[in-house]
N, C-alpha and C positions, 0 to 999 in steps of 0.2 A: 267397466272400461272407460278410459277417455277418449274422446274423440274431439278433433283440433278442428276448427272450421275457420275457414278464412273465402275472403269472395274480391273482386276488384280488385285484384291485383297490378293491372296496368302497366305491365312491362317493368314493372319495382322490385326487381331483384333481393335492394336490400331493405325493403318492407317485408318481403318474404320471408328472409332469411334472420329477421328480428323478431314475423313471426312467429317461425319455429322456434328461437332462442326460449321466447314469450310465455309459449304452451309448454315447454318441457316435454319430457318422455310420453306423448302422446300415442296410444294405441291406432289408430286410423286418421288419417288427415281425408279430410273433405275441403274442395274448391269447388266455390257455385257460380264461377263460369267469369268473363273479363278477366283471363290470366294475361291477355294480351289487350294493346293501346290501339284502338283505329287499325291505322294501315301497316302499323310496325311491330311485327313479331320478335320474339324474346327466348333466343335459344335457351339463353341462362334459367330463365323462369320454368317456361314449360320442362326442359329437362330435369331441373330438382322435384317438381311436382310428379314427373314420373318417378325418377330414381326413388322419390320416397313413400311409390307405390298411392300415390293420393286418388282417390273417387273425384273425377272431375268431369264437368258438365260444359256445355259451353253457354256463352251468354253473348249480348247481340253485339258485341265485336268480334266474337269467334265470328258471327253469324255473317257480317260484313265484310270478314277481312277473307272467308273462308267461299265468299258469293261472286260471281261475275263480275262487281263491282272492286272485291278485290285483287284481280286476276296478277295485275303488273304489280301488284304488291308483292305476291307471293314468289315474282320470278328476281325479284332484289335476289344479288347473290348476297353469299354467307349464310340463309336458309337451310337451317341443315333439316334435308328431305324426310330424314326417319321421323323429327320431330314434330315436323308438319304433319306427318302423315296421322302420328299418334293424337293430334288433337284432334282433326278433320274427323278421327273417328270413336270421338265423345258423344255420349248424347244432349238432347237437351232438358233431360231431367233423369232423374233415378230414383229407385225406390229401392231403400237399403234396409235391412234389420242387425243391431251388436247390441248383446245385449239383450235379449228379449224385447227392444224397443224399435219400433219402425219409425223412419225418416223418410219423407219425401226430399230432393232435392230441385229446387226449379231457382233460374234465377231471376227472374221477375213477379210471375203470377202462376198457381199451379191451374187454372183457368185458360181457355184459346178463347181469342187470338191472346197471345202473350206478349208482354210490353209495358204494361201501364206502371209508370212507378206506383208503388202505394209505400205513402211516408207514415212515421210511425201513429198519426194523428188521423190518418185517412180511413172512411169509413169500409173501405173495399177491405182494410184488414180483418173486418168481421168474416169475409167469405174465405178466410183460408182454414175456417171451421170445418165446411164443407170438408177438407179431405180426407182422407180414409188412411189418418197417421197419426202415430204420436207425435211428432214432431215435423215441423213443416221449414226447413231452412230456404232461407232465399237472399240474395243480394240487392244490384242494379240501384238503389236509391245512394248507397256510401252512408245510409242512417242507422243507427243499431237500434233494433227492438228484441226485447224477451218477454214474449206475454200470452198469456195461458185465456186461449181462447175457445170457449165447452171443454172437449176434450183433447183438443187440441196445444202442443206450444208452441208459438209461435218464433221463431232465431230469425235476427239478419244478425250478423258479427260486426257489417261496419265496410271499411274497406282498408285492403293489408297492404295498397299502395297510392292511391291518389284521394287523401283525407278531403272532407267537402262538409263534415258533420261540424255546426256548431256546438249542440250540445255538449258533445267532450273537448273544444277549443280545438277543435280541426284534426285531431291526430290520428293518427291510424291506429287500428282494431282489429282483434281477430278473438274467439269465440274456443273456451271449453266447454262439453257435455258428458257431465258424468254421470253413464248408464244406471247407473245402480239408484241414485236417487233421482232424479231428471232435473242437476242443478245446471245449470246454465251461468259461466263466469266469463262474460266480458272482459278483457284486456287490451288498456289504452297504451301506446308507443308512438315517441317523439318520429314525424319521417323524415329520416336521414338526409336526404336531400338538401331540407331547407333548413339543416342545424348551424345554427350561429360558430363560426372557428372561434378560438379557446386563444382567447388574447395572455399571452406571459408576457 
């Protein structure tokens, strides 16, 4: 099986949508939460990651924008209610098996309290050994790590809309996994956004 992983998405529609380009004919898509920016929801976003049936977690802008603090956010009109409804009622992690291969999803630490970035150099990445997965996906940083730690491997993909990583020259990322062998292919993409116009 493949399975498409993307995380940070940040109301990037066409980070998404170059994701998917990206991955190709992907068997399950996975989103590890920051499909939305702060206080401003993204019909366009969330409703493709449903339509396209995606495994999605929330991550601490859900977590903000979905809390008391973002109450007036959410009453902006053009909010379409179904799709708010459908995020509000993500978790904040999952534990998936495709593939005879189990995944944990979290988007920062599979450890409470949850939060702490851990970059791909930090030593807290040693403890996502600890979990009781073959694969342990996570976001929140915008940094990509693939690294096999005991028995564990460890995925961030990057971020599929608000790039921050210098290692790849800032660009956006998003992540295959192919079940059968446990390869792990990162893929870099220009974000649309900030592409220089095409002088003739």
């Amino acid at each position: 099986m493949q399975i498409g992983i993307v995380s940070d998405i940040h109301s990037n529609i066409q980070g998404l949508e170059l994701a998917l380009t990206a991955m190709g004919d992907v068997d399950e898509l996975l989103c590890l939460g920051d499909a939305i920016f702060e206080y401003k929801f993204s019909n366009e976003v969330v409703g493709l990651l449903k339509q396209r049936g995606a495994h999605v977690i929330q991550g601490n802008h859900e977590e903000g924008f979905l809390s008391e603090a973002g109450r007036r956010a959410r009453e902006r009109p053009g909010i379409d209610p179904d799709l708010l409804q459908w995020l509000a009622d993500q978790p904040y992690r999952r534990t998936l098996t495709f593939g005879g291969r189990s995944i944990l999803m979290v988007h920062s630490t599979p450890w409470e309290p949850r939060g702490t970035y851990v970059y791909p150099h930090s030593a807290n990445l040693e403890r996502f050994a600890e979990a009781d997965a073959d694969f342990v996906m996570y976001g929140h940083t915008h940094a990509q790590v693939v690294r096999r730690i005991g028995r564990v491997t460890v995925v961030n993909p990057g971020s599929a809309g608000d790039a921050r990583d210098h290692n790849n020259n800032r660009q956006l990322s998003c992540a295959v996994l192919e079940t059968e062998t446990g390869e792990v292919s990162v893929i870099d993409y220009p974000d649309p956004r900030f592409a220089h116009p095409i002088e003739l």
